[in-house]
VOTI-627180 format. One record per residue (C-alpha): residue number from 1; x, y, z. Coordinates in Angstrom, 3 decimals, padded with zeros to 6 digits. Layout:
% residues N
   n       xx       yy       zz
 NUM        X        Y        Z
...
END
This chain:
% residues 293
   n       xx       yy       zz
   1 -005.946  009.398  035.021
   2 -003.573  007.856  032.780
   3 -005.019  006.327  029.362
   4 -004.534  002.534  029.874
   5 -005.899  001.349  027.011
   6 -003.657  001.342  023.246
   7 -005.988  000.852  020.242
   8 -004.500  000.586  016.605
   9 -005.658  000.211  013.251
  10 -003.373 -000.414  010.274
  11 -006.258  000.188  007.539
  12 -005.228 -000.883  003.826
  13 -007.093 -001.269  000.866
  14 -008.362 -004.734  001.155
  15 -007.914 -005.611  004.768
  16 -007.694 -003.819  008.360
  17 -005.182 -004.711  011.027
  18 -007.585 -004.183  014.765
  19 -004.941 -004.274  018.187
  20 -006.233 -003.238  021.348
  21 -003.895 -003.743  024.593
  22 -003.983 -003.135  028.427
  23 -001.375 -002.721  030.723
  24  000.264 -005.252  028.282
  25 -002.141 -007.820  027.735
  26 -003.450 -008.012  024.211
  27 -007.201 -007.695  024.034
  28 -007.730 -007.651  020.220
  29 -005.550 -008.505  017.385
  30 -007.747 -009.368  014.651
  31 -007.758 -009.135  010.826
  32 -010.950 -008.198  009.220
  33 -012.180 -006.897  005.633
  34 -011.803 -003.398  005.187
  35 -014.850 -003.214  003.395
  36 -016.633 -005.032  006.750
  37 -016.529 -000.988  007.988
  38 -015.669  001.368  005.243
  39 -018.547  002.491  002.879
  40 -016.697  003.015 -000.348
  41 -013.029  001.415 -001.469
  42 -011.455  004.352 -001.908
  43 -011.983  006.852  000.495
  44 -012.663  006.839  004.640
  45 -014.534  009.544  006.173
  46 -016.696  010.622  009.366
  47 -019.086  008.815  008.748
  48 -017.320  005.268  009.240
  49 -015.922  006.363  012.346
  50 -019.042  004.339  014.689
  51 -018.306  000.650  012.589
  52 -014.322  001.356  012.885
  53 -015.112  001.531  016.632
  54 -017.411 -001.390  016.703
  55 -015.218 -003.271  014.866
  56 -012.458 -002.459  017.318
  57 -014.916 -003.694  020.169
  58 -015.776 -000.172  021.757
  59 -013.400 -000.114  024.475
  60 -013.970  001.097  027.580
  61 -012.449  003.757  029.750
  62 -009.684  006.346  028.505
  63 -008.093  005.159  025.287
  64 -005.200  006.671  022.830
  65 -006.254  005.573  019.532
  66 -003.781  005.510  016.385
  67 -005.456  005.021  013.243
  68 -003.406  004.494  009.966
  69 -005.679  004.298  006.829
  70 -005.279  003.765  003.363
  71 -006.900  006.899  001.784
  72 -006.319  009.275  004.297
  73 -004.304  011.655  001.804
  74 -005.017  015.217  002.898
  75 -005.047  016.762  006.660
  76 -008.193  017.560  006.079
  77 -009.106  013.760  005.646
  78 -006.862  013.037  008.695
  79 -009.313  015.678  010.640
  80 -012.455  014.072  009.347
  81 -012.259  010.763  010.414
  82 -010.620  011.758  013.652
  83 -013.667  014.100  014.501
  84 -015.701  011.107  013.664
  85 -013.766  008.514  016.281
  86 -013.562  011.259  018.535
  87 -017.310  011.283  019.278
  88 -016.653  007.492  020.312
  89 -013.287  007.650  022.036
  90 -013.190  008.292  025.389
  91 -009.344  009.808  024.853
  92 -006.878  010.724  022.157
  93 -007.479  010.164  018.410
  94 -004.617  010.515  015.862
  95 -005.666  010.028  012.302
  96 -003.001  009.527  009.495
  97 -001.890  007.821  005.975
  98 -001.089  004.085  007.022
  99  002.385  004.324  005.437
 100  003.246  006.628  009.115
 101  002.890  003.240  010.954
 102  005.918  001.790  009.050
 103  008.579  004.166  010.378
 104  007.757  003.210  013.706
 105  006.640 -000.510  013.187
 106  010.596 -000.551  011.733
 107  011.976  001.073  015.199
 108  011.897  004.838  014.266
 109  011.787  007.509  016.513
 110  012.863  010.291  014.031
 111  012.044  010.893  010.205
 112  011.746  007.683  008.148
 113  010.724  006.971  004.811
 114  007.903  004.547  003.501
 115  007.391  002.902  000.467
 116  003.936  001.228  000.559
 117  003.849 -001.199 -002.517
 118  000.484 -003.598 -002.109
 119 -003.202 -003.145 -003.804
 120 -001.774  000.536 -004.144
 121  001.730  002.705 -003.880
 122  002.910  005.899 -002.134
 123  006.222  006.619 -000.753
 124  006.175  009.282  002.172
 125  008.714  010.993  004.622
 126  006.849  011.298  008.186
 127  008.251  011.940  011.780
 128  006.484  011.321  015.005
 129  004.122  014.289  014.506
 130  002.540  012.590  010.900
 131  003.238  012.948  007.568
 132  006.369  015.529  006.367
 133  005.771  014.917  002.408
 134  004.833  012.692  000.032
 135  005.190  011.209 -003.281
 136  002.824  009.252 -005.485
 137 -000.222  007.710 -004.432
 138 -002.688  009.073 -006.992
 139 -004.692  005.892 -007.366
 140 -004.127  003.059 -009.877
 141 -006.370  005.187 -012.971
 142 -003.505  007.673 -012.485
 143 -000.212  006.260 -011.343
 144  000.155  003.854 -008.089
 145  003.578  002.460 -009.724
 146  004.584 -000.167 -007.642
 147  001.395 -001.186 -006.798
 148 -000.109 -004.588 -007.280
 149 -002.703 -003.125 -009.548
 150 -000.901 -000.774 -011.691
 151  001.815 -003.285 -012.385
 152 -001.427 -005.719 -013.846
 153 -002.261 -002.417 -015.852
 154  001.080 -001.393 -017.840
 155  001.510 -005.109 -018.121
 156 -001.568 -005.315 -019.565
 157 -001.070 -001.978 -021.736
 158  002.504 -003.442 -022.879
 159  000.449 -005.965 -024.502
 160 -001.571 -004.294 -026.451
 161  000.750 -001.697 -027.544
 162  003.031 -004.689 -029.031
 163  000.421 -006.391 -030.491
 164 -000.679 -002.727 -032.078
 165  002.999 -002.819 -033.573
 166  003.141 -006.234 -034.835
 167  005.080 -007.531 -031.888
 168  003.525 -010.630 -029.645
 169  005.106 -011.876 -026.047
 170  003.493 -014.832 -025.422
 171  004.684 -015.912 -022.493
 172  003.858 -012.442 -021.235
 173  000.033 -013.481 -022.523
 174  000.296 -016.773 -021.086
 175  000.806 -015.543 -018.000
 176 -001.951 -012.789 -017.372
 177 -004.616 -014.513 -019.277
 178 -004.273 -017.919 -016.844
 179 -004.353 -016.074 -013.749
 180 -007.500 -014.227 -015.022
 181 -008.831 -017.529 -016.270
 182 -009.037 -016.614 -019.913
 183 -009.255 -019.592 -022.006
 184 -006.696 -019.751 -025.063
 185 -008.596 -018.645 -028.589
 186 -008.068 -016.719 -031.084
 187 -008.449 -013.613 -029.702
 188 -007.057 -013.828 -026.298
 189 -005.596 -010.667 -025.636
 190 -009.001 -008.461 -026.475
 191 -010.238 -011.535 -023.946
 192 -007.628 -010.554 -021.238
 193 -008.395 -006.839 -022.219
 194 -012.143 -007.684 -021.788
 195 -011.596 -009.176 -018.180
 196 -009.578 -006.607 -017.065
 197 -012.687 -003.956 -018.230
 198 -015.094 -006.024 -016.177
 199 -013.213 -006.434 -012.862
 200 -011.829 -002.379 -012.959
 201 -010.709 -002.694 -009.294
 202 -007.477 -001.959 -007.744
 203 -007.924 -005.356 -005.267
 204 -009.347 -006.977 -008.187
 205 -006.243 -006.654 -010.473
 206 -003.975 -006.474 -007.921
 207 -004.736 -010.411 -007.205
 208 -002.931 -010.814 -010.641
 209  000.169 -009.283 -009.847
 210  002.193 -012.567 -009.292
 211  001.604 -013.055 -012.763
 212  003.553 -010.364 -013.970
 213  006.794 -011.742 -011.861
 214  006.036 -015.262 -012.737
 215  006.119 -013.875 -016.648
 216  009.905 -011.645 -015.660
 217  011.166 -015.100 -014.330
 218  009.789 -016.956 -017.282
 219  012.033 -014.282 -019.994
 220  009.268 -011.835 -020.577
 221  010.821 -008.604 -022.132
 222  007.429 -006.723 -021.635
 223  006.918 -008.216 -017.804
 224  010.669 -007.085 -016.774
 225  010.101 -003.918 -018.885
 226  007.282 -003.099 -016.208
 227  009.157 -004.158 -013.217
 228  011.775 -002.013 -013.667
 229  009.859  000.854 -014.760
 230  008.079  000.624 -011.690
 231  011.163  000.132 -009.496
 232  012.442  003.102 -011.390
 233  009.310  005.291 -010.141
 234  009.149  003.933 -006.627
 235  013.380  004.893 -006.689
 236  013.080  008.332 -007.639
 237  010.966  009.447 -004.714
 238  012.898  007.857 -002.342
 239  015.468  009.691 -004.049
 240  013.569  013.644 -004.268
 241  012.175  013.223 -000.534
 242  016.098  012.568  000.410
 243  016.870  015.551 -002.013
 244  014.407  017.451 -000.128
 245  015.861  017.653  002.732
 246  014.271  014.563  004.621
 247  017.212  012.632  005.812
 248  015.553  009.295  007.332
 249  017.110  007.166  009.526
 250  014.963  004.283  008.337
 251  014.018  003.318  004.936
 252  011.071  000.502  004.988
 253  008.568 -000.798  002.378
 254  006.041 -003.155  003.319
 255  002.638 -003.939  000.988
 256  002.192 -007.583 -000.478
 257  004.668 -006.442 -003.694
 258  007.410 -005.903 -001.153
 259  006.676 -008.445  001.227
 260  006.909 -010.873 -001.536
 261  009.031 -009.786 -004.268
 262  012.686 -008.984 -002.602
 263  014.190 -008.615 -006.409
 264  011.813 -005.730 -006.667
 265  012.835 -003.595 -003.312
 266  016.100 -004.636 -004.383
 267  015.518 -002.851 -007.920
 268  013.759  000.189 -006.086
 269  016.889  000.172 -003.514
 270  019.251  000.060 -006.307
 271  016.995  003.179 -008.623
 272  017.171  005.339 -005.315
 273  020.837  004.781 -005.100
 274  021.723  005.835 -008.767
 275  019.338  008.618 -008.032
 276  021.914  010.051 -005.916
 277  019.928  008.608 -002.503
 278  022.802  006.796 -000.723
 279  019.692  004.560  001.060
 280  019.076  000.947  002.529
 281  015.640 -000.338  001.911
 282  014.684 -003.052  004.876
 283  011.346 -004.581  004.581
 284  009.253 -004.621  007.404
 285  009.022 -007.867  008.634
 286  006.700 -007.158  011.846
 287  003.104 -005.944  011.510
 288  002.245 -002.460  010.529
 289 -000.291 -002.094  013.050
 290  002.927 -002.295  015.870
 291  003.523  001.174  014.518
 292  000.143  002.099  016.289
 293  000.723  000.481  019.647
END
């Protein structure tokens, strides 16, 4: 018998794109917390495989399931989880990163290349089978440039390095220290650097992020500084998987920095290019989780 029913999950960091469909008719399309079925923020494994299914409504019969998840990094995490949904799934189960979903979400039936840049960053070259390589992606202690997060952080770390040297940017200041609520005194960037200590969570700083473009726009050396840094980063693996041999015939960001920011895929567009990555960057402007359907 033919599987009738599609599920999909488009899994991020902070929230969790659910579709089931029949024979065309959409049964579930529902956004939910991702922490409403994942144990921990920053990893997915087995054992949330029965509230993934829940949460999708345990459908019934022969399903092909397509999961895209936000920490599913290594095959061997892609194997876990899909051992997990497979005791539950009555079907197929295909496990992967949730930057695969772009590619096809974008129209792609060949190799494309995805630059996720939301609560975290990784640019990847995948084809219909999964993943073919990857860049970035090591979590916002570590890298994540482009991310929501990490552009708080070296916004934050710009800071404090001028103010180290002598050197202030107030507006810079302004900026980060009213969207954390941080009350002007004398003192206000150990107060900002305080905040940041006590909410030391990619989704928590990443809420922030609009501050650091507000402060570019508002002539901010130290916000623009960041930006392009992190444009820069986000650029040059484009620019090596292209080198590598992984000739896409999409490009396609998506994440709440790209969504929302078109000067910075523009930047990361125009870093690839100089690079030596001849490359159109289109941001995806249906949902991710069409890439699973």
């Amino acid at each position: 018998m033919p599987e009738s029913t599609l599920a999909g999950v488009d899994a991020g960091a902070t929230k969790t794109h659910l579709r089931v469909e029949r024979a065309g008719a959409v049964l579930l399309d529902e956004v939910v917390p991702t922490g409403a079925w994942r144990r921990t923020p920053t990893s997915v494994g087995p054992e949330d495989a029965a509230a993934l299914w829940s949460a999708l409504g345990s459908p019934e019969g022969p399903v092909r399931l397509v999961v895209g998840a936000h920490g599913i990094d290594t095959a061997d995490a892609a194997r876990a989880l899909a051992s997990g949904l497979a005791a539950h799934c009555r079907g197929s189960v295909s496990v992967h990163n949730d930057a695969v979903l772009l590619g096809p979400a974008a129209g792609s039936r060949g190799v494309s290349i995805a630059i996720v840049a939301g609560t975290g960053a990784i640019v990847l070259a995948a084809d219909g089978a999964g993943v073919l390589a990857t860049r970035g992606g090591y979590g916002f202690l570590l890298g994540d440039e482009g991310s929501a997060a990490s552009l708080v952080r070296d916004l934050a770390v710009a800071l404090t390095r001028a103010a180290d040297a002598g050197a202030q940017d107030p507006v810079a200041l302004e900026a980060l220290a009213a969207s954390l609520g941080v009350p002007a005194g004398a003192d206000r960037l150990a107060a900002v650097a305080l905040a940041l200590h006590d909410r030391a969570a990619p989704a928590v700083w990443g809420r922030h992020a609009p501050a650091v473009f507000d402060a570019a726009a508002s002539g901010s050396a130290s916000a623009a500084g960041v930006i392009a840094a992190h444009a820069a980063v986000l650029g040059g693996h484009v620019a090596s998987l292209v080198a590598a041999g992984h000739a896409p015939d999409v490009v396609v960001a998506a994440g709440g920095v790209a969504t929302h920011q078109p000067g910075f895929v523009a930047a990361v567009q125009e870093a690839a290019r100089a690079a030596g990555a001849a490359v159109t960057i289109e941001v995806l402007r249906r949902a991710p989780v069409a890439g699973a359907i």
